[in-house]
N, C-alpha and C positions, 0 to 999 in steps of 0.2 A: 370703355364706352363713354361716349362724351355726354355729356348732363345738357338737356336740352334746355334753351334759355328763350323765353318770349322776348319781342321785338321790342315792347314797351317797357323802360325803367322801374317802373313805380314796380308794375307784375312781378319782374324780375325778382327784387326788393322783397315783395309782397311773397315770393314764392321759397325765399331764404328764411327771411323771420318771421313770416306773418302770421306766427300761435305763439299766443299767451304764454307757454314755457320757453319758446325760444329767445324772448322778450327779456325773463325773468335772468333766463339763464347769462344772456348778456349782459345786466343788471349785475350779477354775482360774480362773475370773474371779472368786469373791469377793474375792481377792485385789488385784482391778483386772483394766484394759482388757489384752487379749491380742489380738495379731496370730492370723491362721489360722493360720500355721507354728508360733506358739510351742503351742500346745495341741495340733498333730497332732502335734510332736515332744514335749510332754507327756501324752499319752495313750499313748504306746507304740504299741500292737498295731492302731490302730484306721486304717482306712485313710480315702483323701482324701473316698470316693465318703461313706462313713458319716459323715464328719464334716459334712461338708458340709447332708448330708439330717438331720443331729440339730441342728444350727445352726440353718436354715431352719424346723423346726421348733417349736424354742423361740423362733424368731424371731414365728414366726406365731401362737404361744400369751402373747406378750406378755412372755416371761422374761429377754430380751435383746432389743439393739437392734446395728444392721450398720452400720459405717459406712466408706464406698468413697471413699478416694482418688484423685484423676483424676491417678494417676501410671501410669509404664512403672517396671519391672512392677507391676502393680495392688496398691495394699497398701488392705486391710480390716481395721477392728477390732471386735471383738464386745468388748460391756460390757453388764452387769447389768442388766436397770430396777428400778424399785422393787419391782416383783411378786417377780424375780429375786431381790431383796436378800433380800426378805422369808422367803425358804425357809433363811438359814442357822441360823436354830435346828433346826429339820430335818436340818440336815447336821450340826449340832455332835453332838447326839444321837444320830445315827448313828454319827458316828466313836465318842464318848462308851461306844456299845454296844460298837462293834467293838472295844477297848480290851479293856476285860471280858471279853471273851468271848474274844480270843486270851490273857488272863492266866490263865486254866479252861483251856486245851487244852494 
């Protein structure tokens, strides 16, 4: 089933990363491959159930990819794909803003 996509960009955009974890999550693996644990312990506030279902979805939207160790305990790593890579101008920008903008308040 094909994932339905509004006509307008920004939406589009807006409807891929547009919550705060998905944001963060982008944040953390540009950097490189992160285990689950390291990102729920780098997100702070956000618990397993969220993280989990914000993964799964970038997973499913082509932004990352999952990959499952056939170990006791289960170790998984989430990393970038290319689609993923390609939103850090996006992110610099943003921070770039947020910079600005706590220099004014």
């Amino acid at each position: 089933m094909e994932k339905y996509l509004p006509s307008c960009p920004v939406e589009t955009s807006l409807l891929l990363i547009g919550n705060k974890w998905k944001i963060l999550i982008l944040r953390d693996l540009l950097s490189g491959t992160k285990r689950f644990g390291e990102l729920k312990k780098s997100l702070g506030g956000i618990t397993q159930k969220v993280l989990t279902a914000n993964l799964r979805s970038m997973e499913a939207d082509g932004l990352l990819t999952r990959k499952i160790y056939a170990e006791v305990p289960p170790k998984v790593e989430y990393t970038l794909t290319r689609t993923g890579i390609s939103l850090k101008p996006v992110l610099d920008a943003l921070g770039d803003w947020g910079k600005d903008y706590q220099s004014v308040r």
